[in-house]
Each structure stands twice: as structure tokens, then as C-alpha cells.
C-alpha positions in Angstrom: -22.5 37.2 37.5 -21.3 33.9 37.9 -20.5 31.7 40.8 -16.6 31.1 41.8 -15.6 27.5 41.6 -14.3 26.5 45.2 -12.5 23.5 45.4 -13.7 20.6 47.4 -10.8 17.9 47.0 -8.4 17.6 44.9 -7.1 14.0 44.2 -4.0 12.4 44.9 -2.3 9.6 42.3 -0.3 6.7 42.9 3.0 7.0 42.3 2.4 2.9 40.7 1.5 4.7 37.4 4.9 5.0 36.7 5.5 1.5 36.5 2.0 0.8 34.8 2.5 2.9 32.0 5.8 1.3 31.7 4.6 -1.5 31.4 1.3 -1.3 28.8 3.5 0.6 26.5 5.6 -2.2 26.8 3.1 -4.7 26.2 1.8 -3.1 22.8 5.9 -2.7 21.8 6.5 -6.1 21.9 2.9 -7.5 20.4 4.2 -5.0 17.0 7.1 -6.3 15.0 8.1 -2.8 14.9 8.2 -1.4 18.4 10.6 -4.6 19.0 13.5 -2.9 18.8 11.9 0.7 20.4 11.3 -2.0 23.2 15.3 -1.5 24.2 15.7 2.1 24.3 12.1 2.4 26.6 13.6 -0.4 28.9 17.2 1.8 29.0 15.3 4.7 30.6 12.7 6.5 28.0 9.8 4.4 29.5 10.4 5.5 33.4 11.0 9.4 31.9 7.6 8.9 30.5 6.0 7.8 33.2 7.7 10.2 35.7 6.4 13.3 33.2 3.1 12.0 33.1 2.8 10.9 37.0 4.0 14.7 37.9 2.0 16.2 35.2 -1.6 14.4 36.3 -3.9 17.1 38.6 -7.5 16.4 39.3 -9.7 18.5 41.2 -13.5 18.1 42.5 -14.7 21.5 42.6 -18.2 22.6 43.4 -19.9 23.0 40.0 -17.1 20.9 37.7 -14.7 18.4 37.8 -10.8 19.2 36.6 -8.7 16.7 34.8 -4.8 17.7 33.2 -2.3 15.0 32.5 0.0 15.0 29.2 3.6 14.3 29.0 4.3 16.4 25.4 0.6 17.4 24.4 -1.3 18.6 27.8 -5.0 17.6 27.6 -7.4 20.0 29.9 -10.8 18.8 30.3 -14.0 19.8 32.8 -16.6 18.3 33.0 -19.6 19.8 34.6 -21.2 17.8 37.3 -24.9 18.0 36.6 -23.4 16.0 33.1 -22.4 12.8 35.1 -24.2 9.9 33.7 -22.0 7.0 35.5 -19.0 6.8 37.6 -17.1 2.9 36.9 -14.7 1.3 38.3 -12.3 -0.8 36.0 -9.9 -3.3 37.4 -7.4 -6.1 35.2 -4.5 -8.1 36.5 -1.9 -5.8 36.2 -3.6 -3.0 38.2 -4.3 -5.3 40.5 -1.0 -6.4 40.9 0.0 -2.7 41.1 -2.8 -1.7 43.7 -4.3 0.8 41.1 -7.9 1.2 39.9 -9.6 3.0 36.9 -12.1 5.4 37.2 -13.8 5.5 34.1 -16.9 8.9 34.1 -19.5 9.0 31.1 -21.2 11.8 30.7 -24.5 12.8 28.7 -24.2 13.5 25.0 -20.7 12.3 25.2 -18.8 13.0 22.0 -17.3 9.4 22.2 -20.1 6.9 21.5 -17.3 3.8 22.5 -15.4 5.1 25.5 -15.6 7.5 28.3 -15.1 11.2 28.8 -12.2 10.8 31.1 -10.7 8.1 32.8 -8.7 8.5 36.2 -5.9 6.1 36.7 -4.6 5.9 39.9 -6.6 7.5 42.3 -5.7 7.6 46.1 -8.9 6.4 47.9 -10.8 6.4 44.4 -14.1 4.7 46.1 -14.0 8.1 48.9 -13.3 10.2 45.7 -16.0 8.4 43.6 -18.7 9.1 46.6 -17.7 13.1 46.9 -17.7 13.7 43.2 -22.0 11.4 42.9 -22.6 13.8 46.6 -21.8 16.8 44.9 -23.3 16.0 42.0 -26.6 15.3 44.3 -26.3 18.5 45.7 -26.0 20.7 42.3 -29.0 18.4 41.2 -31.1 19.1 44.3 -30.4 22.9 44.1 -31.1 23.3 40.5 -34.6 21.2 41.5 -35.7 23.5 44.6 -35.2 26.9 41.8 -37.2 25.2 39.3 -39.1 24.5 41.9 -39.4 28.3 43.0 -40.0 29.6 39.5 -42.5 27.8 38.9 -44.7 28.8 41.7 -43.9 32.7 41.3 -45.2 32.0 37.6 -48.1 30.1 38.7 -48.7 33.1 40.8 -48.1 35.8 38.0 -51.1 33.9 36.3 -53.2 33.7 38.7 -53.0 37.5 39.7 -53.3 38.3 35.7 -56.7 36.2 35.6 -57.9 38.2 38.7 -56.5 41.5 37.4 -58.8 40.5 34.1 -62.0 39.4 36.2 -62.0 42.6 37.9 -61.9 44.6 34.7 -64.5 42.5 33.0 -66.6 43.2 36.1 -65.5 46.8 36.0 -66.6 47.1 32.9 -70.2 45.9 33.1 
């Protein structure tokens, strides 16, 4: 039987993504010859429809054996990631999300399937470096736990030995 997942935050984004998505797509329109004149119609109100789907579609959620991550705007992407996996937790920071008071939270994980980027990165967060800590505590925790059972297993098994190596000495000496 396994264990319910309780939730233990759930993270709150910065409404600033809007404008940031707004403008990186923007950026890599113009740099193409092509998106030049796609440039117009995301200015004229495609660009802050995007953003304002993805902004309302974005959830994360610390709970206390995973973390949650949605966001899409027409393909929804679902991903948890169980904590005990948690290799590293980074912070990323460039002009523009400084500018925009945002910050990246970039989480790799062990055995990642992505050799050159990151399981999931977070744009956004509200109070990222408070998040950052609760998500590395619980981890701790889980870690800690999973130690003390391994822990406890292997002492009832060192003690199911020991009892077997009596249990033979006494019938050897029975025997004789």
C-alpha cells in the first residue's frame, strides 16, 4: 500500500513571465529573416495571449515524496520528479530577468534523460531561494528516512544470522 502524497507548498509565479516570454520569443523572431514579419502580428496581441495562457496554465507543487510541474499553452507537459532523484537545484539569472525581477530555477536529476540541459526548469518563482530550501529539506528528510530503514533491516538480518548460526551450533552439539 502506498503512501498518499500531501502537499507541502505549492509555488506561486510572477506574473513578469508574461512580459518575458513576450519578449524572448521576440528576440529569436527578429534574429530569423522569417519570424520578421510574424514579429507584427505577436506585437498586435498574439505574444501577450501567449504569455497570459502559459502564466495561468503554470502549477508547481512540493509534495512530500515528489515534486509537480504543469505549464503548456497548446501541448500541456506534466512532469514529477521524485525527490530522492535531486542531484542539484541552480539558480540562473541574465539581464532581462533581472530587469524583470525573475529568476530560473534550473533541477537536474540523476540519470537524466537529457545529457545537455535540465529536467525542469522553473521560471518565475515567488520567493524561489525559500522554495529552493523546502524542496533540498524535504529531500533531506526522505534521504534520512530511507537511511534509518536500511538502517533497521540490516540489523534484524544481522540478527536472523546470528540466531541461524546458534540454531546450527546447538544442533551440531545435539548431535554429538
Amino acid at each position: 500500500m502506498a503512501k498518499e502524497s500531501s502537499v507541502i507548498r505549492k509555488a506561486e509565479f510572477n506574473p513578469k513571465i508574461k512580459f518575458y516570454i513576450l519578449f524572448v520569443v521576440s528576440f529569436f523572431l527578429l534574429i530569423s529573416f522569417i519570424g520578421i514579419p510574424i514579429l507584427i502580428i505577436w506585437f498586435l496581441g498574439l505574444g501577450q495571449y501567449i504569455g497570459k495562457r502559459y502564466y495561468d496554465n503554470l502549477e508547481c507543487q512540493l509534495t512530500n515524496r515528489h515534486l509537480e510541474f504543469k505549464k503548456g499553452v497548446l501541448f500541456r507537459v506534466e512532469k514529477t520528479i521524485p525527490l530522492e532523484n535531486i542531484q542539484d537545484l541552480t539558480f540562473i539569472e541574465n539581464p532581462l530577468l533581472k530587469a524583470l525581477d525573475l529568476r530560473i530555477l534550473k533541477i537536474e536529476t540523476a540519470g537524466q534523460s537529457n545529457p545537455k540541459g535540465s529536467d525542469m526548469k522553473l521560471v518565475g518563482i515567488i520567493d524561489s531561494v525559500n522554495f529552493k530550501e523546502d524542496v533540498l529539506n524535504q529531500r533531506e528528510r526522505i534521504q534520512s528516512n530511507s537511511k534509518s530503514n536500511h538502517q533497521a533491516i540490516s540489523s534484524s538480518e544481522k540478527t536472523n544470522i546470528l540466531l541461524e548460526e546458534i540454531r546450527d551450533l546447538l544442533n551440531d552439539i545435539k548431535n554429538k
